[in-house]
Wavefront OBJ file of the C-alpha trace (Angstrom):
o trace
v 65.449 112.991 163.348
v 67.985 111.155 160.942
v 69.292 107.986 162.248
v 72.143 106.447 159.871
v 73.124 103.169 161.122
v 73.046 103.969 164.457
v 73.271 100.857 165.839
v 75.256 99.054 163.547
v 78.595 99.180 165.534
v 76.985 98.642 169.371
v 76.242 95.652 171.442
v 72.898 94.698 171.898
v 72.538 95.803 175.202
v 73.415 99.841 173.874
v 70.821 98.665 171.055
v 68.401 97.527 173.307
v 68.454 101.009 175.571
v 68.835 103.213 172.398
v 65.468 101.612 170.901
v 64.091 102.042 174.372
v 64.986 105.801 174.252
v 63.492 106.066 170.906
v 60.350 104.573 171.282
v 60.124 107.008 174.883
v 61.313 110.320 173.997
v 59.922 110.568 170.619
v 56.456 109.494 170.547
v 55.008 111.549 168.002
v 57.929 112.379 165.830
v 59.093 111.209 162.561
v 62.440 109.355 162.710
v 63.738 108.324 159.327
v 65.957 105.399 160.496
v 68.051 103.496 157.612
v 69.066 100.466 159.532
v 69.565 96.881 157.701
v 68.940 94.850 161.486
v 65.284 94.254 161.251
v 65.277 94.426 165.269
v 66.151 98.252 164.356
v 62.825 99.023 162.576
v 60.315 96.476 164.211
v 58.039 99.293 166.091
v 57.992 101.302 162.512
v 55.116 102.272 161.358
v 56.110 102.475 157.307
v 59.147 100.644 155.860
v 60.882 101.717 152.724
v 63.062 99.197 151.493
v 65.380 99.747 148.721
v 67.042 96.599 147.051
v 70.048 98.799 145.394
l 1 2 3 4 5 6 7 8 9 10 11 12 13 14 15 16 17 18 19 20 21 22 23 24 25 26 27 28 29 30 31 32 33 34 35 36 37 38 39 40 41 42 43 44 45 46 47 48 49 50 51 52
């Protein structure tokens, strides 16, 4: 799954429940998530970061 700034425009509550989702309904995927809040990519397991 591609996630493009998906939480960039929600309040932290939506945030909060989309990580949840995440974190419950795809154990054992690969999500490539390009965020810039570090709150989205916390429970990553390999960060990328790319200065330009």
């Amino acid at each position: 799954m591609l996630l493009d700034e998906a939480s960039a425009n929600i309040d932290a509550l939506t945030d909060a429940t989309l990580q949840k989702t995440l974190r419950t309904c795809f154990t054992g995927s690969t999500l490539l998530i390009i965020a810039h809040r570090l709150s989205t990519i916390a429970d990553a397991d390999l960060l990328v970061c790319m200065d330009k």
